[in-house]
Structures are given as structure tokens and as C-alpha cells.
DRENDRENTI-601757 format. One record per residue (C-alpha): z, y, x. Coordinates in steps of 0.001 Angstrom, whole numbers, padded with zeros to 6 digits, always signed. Layout:
<rs>
ZYX...
</rs>
This chain:
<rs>
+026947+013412-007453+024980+015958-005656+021760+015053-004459+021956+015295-000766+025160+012859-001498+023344+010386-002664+021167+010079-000132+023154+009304+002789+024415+006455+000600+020899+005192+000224+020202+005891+004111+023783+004180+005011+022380+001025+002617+019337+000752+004332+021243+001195+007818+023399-001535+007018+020454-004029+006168+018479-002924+009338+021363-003882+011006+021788-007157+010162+018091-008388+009248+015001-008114+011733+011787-009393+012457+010623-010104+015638+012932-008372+017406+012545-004965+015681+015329-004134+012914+013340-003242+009385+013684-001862+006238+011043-002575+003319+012037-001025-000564+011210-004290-001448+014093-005236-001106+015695-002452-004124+012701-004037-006154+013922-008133-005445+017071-006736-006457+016414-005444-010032+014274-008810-010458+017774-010635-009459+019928-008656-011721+017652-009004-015039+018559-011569-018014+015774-012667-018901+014077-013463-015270+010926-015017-014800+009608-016727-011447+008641-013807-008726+005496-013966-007287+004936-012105-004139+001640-011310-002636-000068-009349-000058-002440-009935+002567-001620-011545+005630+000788-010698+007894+002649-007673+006049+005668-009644+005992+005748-011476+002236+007986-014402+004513+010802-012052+006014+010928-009805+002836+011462-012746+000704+014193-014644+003284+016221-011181+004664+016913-010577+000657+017657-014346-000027+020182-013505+003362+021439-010067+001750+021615-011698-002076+022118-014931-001778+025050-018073-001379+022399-020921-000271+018614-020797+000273+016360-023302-000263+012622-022543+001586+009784-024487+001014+006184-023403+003514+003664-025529+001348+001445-025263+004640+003424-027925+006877+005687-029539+004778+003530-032495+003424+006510-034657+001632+007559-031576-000978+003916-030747-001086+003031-034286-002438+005907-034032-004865+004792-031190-006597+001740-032460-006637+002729-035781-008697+003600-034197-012220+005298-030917-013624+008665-032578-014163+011245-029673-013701+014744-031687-013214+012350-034353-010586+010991-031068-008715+014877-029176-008436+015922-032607-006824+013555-033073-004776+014026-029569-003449+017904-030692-002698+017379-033718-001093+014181-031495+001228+016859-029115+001877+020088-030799+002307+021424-028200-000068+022705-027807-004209+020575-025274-006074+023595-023237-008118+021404-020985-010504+022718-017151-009727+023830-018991-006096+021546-020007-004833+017596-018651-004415+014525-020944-004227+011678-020129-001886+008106-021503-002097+006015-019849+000571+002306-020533+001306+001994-021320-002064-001597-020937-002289-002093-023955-000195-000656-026268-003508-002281-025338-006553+000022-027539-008103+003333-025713-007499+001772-022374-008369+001062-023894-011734+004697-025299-011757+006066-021592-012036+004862-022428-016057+007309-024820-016135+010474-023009-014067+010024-020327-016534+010133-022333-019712+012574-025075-018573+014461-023586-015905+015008-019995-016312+018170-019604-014970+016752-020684-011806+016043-017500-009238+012442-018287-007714+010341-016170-005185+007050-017652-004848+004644-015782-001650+001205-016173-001276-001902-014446+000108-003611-012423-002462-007023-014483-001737-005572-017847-002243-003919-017096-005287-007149-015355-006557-008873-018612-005957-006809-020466-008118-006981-017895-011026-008517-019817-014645-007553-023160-013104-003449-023617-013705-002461-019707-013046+000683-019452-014663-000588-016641-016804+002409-014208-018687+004991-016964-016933+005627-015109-013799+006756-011433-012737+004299-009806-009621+004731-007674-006510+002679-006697-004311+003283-006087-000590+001622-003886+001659+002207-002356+004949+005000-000450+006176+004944+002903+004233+005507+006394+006305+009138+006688+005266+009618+002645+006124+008204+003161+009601+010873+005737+009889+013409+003812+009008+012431+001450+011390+011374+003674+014692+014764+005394+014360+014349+008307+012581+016592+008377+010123+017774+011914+010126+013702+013194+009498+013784+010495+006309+016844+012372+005100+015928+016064+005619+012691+014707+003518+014678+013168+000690+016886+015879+000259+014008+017960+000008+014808+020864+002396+011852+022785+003034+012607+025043+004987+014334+022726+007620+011378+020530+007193+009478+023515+008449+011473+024410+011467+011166+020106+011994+007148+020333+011965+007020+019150+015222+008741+016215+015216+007205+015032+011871+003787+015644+012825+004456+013537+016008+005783+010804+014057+002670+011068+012210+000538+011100+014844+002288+007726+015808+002061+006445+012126-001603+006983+012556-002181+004770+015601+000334+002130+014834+000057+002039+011479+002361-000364+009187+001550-003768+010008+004863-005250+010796+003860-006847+014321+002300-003856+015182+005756-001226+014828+007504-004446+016000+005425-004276+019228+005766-000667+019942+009404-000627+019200+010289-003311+022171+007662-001706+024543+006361+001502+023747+002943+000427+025166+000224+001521+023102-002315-000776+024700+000182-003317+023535+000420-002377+020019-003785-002376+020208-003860-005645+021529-001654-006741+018577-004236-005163+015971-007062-006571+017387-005906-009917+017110-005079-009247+013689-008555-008026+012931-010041-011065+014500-007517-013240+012509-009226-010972+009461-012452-011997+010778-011742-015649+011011-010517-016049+007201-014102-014773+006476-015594-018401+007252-012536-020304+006442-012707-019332+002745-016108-018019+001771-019296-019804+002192-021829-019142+004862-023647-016927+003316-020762-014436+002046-019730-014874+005452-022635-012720+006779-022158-010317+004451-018684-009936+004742-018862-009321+008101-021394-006433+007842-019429-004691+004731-015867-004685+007462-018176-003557+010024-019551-000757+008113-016151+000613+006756-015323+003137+009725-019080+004414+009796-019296+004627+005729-015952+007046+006005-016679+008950+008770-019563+010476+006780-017889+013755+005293-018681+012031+001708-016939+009110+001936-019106+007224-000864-019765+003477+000008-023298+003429-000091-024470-000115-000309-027758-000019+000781-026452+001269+004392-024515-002044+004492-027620-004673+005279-031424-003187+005156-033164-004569+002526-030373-006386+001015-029500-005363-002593-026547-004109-003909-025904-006726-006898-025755-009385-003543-022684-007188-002173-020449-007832-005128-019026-011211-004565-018282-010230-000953-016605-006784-002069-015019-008974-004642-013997-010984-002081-012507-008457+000632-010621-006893-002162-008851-009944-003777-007986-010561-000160-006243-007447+000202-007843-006650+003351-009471-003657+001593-009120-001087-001373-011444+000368-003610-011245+004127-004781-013230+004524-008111-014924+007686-009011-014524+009305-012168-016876+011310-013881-014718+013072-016193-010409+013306-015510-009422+011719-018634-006451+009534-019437-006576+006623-018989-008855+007673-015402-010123+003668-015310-012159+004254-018569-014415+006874-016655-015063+005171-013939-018491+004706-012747-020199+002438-009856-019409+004520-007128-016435+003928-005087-014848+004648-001451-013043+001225+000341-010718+001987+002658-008828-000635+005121-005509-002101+004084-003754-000222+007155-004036+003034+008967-003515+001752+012160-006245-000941+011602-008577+001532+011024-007497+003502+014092-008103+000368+015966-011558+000012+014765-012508+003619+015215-011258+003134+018645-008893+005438+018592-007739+006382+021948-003818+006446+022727-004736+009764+024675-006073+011241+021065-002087+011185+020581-001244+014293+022913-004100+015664+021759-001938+017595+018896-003528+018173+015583-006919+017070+016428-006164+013422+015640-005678+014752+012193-009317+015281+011850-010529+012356+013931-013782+011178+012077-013722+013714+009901-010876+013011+008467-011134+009600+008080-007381+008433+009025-005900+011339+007297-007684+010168+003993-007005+006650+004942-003228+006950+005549-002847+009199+001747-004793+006265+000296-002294+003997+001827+000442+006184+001161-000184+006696-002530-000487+002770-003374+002496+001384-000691+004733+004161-001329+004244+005223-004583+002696+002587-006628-000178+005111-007591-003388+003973-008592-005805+007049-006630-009119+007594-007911-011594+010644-007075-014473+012751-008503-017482+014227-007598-019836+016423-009043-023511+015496-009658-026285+017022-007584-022992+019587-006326-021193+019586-003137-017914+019822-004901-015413+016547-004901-011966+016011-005397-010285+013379-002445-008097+011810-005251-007097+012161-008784-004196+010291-010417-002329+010273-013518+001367+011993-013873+002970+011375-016776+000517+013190-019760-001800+015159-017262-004665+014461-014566-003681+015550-011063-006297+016746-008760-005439+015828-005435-007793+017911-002157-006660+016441+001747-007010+018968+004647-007049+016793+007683-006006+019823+009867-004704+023828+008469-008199+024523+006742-006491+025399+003259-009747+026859+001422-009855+025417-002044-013541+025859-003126-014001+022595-004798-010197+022713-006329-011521+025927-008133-015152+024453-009068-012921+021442-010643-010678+024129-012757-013763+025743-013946-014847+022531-015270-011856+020928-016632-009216+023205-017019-006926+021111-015377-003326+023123-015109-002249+021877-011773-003425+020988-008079-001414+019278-005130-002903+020517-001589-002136+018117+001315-002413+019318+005314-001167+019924+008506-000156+023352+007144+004021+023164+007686+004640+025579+004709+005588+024232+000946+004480+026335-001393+004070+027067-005786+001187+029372-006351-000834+030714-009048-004789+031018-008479-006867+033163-009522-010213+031612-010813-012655+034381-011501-015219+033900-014363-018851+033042-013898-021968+033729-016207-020965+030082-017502-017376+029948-017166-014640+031678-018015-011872+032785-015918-008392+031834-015601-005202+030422-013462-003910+026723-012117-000795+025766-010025-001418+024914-007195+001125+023182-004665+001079+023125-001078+002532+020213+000826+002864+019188+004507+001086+015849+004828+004223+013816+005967+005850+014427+003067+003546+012791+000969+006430+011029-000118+007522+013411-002410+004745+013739-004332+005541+012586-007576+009342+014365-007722+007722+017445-007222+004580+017732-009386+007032+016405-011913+009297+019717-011325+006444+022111-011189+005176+020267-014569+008265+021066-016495+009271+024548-014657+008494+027790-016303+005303+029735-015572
</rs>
């Protein structure tokens, strides 16, 4: 089937569950949903644990595929219903717990029919620890468990049902999502089907939608918001009560003195990256304060999910997180978080391509951060040279090679510290991301050096929107001809 084919089938599936599933008014699409679906359709099936931070939609993923998948449902929120709380609390006794859940729910659990739900399970240890059991005793029962990354951390070494349960990981709405769900359907198939040059002639409109991406950002409440009032003060209002809500967990799960330091390392995240290196320096956090006193807190951000850490490397080897060192960048879990912070102003939006180097470049490396790891499960990293100017925004790993990855927040498409990278590794290829509308395959020249010797890389040039691509592509280029 040719390509473009099959992509207004997967466009026409996604249509038809946007149609029929929403949250909060505004009609969504996660992939999730494709990846629930190969979970349901495996033979040997263990529980599914979802978990995310809060309020990227782990509840509505889980019940709009139970909806799309499912005969019967039976949901459990461990957070306000105290009877089925207490009973998994008594013992581990798999046929006691399934009828318990029936007589809860008013409803027979057919395995293959029928799709449990256990949400908020952090708040009851035990029935996270029950998952053991389901898997051993009950495996033709279909499970999703959800729960915040932090409270599931917490619980890790005392009852984690360790090799008994599948993960996934939720983040915010990906670029291509928030297309999907702000209508824009026909850009998300000219991407997929990979036409360049009408994605050229479309530069426009996908750098607006980009420029929306950036303020809004993926946080479902936040698109939700702007698709049933296309206020923007709205939407901020919506992300600053979400960053206060952020704020709040601080004290509710750490102790009073993580709490101050907490605080100060999410304050100091827009001022660390708008520093053109984007290095977290630790001592910038809290005068006088030293940096072994900063791990539990960055420990603690991180498990929550409300931040990510980008390792350096000092030499691109495979596997990239056995040269890691102890520098790193952290980024916030959302673009339009960060926007919201920065204080982004809603004007900055007709303001063209200058939002694109806001900060210097801040959000643009923010939203390819959050773009490699939502989208396409990649696990960035990034190098820098010592006592040299010369760093690389990301690296990742592609199949057998190292990919160098350099961000251009606006058109700027000098490659200086691309070429200083070649010269020291040799790598064969380069991906280029910015505002720059053109793709493009070219060879570059590296001249030799008194130290170096000369030679060529591949280096491609992609618009920033369609980050999406990214792997497809590099995987072409890999296996095409010279």
C-alpha cells in the first residue's frame, strides 16, 4: 500500500477516536492509545503500569481506551474510595481481590472483556504490590494500573512488583498530538507523508502552529483551554495554577528541608537555560550551599517527572550512558510551562520568528528535548568540549551510530561546532534543526588542521516542526548511497 495511503487510514483512525472520546471539552488524540493496544493484543500480558507526572492525562488515556477496547470497565481511584482501598490492603488473595472489585463495581470481570482500572495507585502501597500477584495468578486478567511517577518512586524496594509488570510512561501532548487536537489534521498529514516541498510552500502555517505549541505547550488542560476560548491569558492562568499545584507537592511529599531546596532548583531552571551554555551549575542554585546537598532534591524533581535531566558525554560512544559525566542540563516537563515561567508574553506570538530565540533559545531547546522523549522515545544526551567553546545540543543513538544533533533557534545555519565535533570523532552524520523551511542532504567539507585531518560528514537539514521525522529519515540517509 503506498505510503501516503496509509496515512489517511491512520489520520481517519485517529479522527474517529477524537470524535468520540474527549477531555474536558476538547476532542484528543494521544499514541498511547496504539501502545495500550499492542499491550491488549499480546499472549503473554503482564499488569500495565502507567505513569507520568500530574495532570498529563494517565486517567483519560487509560478510560477513553478501556471505552475504545473494551465490553465492561471496572475503575478503581485508590484516593477516595476507602472500602476497596481497605480490601487490598487486608492480604494478597487474588480470587478475594477480583470479587471484591465486582461487588465495588456492580459489574463481572470477563478476562479479554472486560479491563480493570486501578488509578491513584500510589496512594495504596498494597495494591501496587498486588500487581505480583495478578501477574502470577491471574494473567488472563487485562490490568492498567496509573500512578504519579513520585509516588510510585517512593514505594520502590518496599513491595515494587519488580519484572511483574509492563511500564509506560506519559508525557505531554507531543507537536503532532497537539495537531491532532487544534484541528490541523491536513499539516500532520503533509508531514507524515513526507512532502517537502509542500511542507515548504506550508512554512507559514507550521511555524504558527509552532509558535502556538510554544506558548501552550502540551499539558492537556492547557490545549483544552485554548481550544474552547482562544484566550491566551486563559490558557496562562491554567499553567500557573498548575505550577503552583507543582509547587504545593514540594511540601506535601518531601521534608522541610528538601522543600527549600526544591523550590530554589524550579526557580533557577529558566535563568540556568537562558545562559547560552545551558549547563546546570549547582553552585548558582543556593550561595554557599554544596552541590552533594542538591542531589536528593534533583533526585526528587526528576522521579517526579516535573523535570528532565540531559547528561553530557565526554566521548559519543555506544552505549552514550557509559560516558556520561556529572554535568547535565534539566529542562521542565512542558514547553508551555516553561513559557509560563519565562513570562512569555502572548504578544511575543505575532512577533514572527523571534519567539524562536526567546532566551536564547531556551524554548526552542526545551520543546526538541520534549519532542525527542514524548514523541520519539529517545533518550537525548549532549557534549561539550573542555576548556573549548564547541558543544553539541544533543546526541542520541540510531541504530549502530552516534547522531550529533546542533538546534538553531532562528535561520543561523553556521555549523562551527558540528565541524569541530567531526574533527574529533569522525562521526559520519549530522541532523541540523531551525527555522530554516528548506530540507536538505549535504556533504561537508571539513578542511584539515595542523592536528587533524580533513574529510566529509552528512549533514541533514530539517525544519524544526518536523522534528517528528527524525528518526525515518536519518535512518534513510544511513542506508542511502554516498
Amino acid at each position: 500500500m503506498p505510503r501516503d495511503e496509509v496515512n489517511d487510514i491512520d489520520i481517519q483512525q485517529k479522527n474517529d477516536i477524537m470524535s468520540k472520546g474527549s477531555e474536558k471539552g476538547i476532542d484528543m488524540y494521544r499514541k498511547g492509545i496504539e501502545k495500550l493496544k499492542a499491550w491488549m493484543e499480546k499472549k503473554r500480558r503482564k499488569p500495565m503500569l502507567l505513569l507520568g507526572a500530574r495532570q498529563v492525562g494517565k486517567t483519560w488515556l487509560m478510560q477513553e481506551f478501556a471505552r475504545l477496547h473494551y465490553k465492561n470497565v471496572v475503575y478503581v481511584r485508590f484516593d477516595k474510595e476507602p472500602f476497596i482501598k481497605s480490601s487490598f490492603e487486608k492480604d494478597y488473595n487474588v480470587s478475594r481481590l477480583l470479587m471484591d472489585l465486582q461487588l465495588h463495581s456492580d459489574t463481572d470481570i470477563v478476562p479479554g472483556e472486560t479491563l480493570i482500572l486501578l488509578d491513584e495507585i500510589q496512594e495504596c502501597p498494597s495494591a501496587l504490590t498486588s500487581l505480583k500477584y495478578f501477574c502470577e495468578e491471574a494473567g488472563e486478567q487485562h490490568i492498567i494500573a496509573a500512578g504519579s511517577l513520585l509516588g510510585v518512586a517512593e514505594h520502590k524496594g518496599t513491595g515494587f512488583p519488580v519484572g511483574k509488570v509492563e511500564r509506560m510512561y506519559l508525557g505531554p501532548l507531543s507537536f503532532t498530538e497537539f495537531l491532532m487536537a487544534t484541528k490541523q489534521e491536513r499539516l500532520l498529514r503533509v508531514l507524515q507523508c513526507r512532502d517537502w516541498e509542500t511542507i515548504s510552500a506550508l512554512h507559514e502555517r507550521f511555524e504558527e502552529q509552532l509558535r502556538l505549541y510554544y506558548f501552550i505547550g502540551g499539558m492537556p488542560e492547557a490545549v483544552a483551554t485554548y481550544m474552547e476560548t482562544k484566550s491566551f491569558s486563559s490558557v496562562r492562568e491554567v499553567q500557573l495554577n498548575l505550577l503552583e499545584d507543582y509547587r504545593n507537592d514540594f511540601s506535601k511529599h518531601a521534608t522541610t528541608s528538601e522543600t527549600h531546596l526544591i523550590t530554589q532548583i524550579w526557580n533557577s531552571i529558566p535563568v540556568q537555560l537562558s545562559r547560552e551554555d545551558k549547563r546546570f551549575i549547582q553552585s548558582e542554585v543556593s550561595p554557599g550551599v554544596k552541590s552533594d546537598r542538591l542531589r536528593g532534591p534533583i533526585r526528587w524533581l526528576t522521579d517526579a517527572g516535573m523535570v528532565n535531566l540531559v547528561r553530557r558525554v565526554t566521548k559519543p560512544e555506544m552505549p552514550l550512558d557509559g560516558f556520561c559525566d556529572a554535568c547535565f542540563k534539566m529542562f521542565f516537563l512542558d514547553v508551555g510551562l516553561l513559557a509560563a515561567r519565562c513570562r512569555l508574553r502572548p504578544a511575543a506570538l505575532l512577533e514572527g520568528n523571534k519567539v524562536f530565540a526567546q532566551y536564547k533559545g531556551a524554548l526552542t531547546e526545551q520543546y526538541v528535548q520534549q519532542q525527542l522523549v514524548t514523541e520519539l522515545g529517545i533518550r537525548p544526551y549532549y557534549w561539550s568540549a573542555e576548556r573549548a567553546s564547541a558543544e553539541i545540543d544533543f546526541l542520541y543513538e540510531s541504530e549502530s551510530e552516534v547522531i550529533p544533533m546542533e538546534v538553531k533557534a532562528e535561520r543561523n545555519l553556521q555549523a562551527k561546532s558540528l565541524q569541530s565535533f567531526y574533527r574529533r570523532y569522525r562521526r559520519p552524520l549530522a541532523v541540523r534543526l531551525s527555522m530554516s523551511p528548506a530540507y536538505a542532504v549535504q556533504d561537508i567539507h571539513v578542511a584539515a588542521t595542523k592536528d587533524t585531518m580533513g574529510g566529509s560528514y552528512r549533514l541533514i537539514d530539517m525544519p524544526l516542526y518536523a522534528l517528528s521525522l527524525l528518526e525515518e529519515v536519518v535512518c534513510d540517509v544511513l542506508h542511502s548511497p554516498l
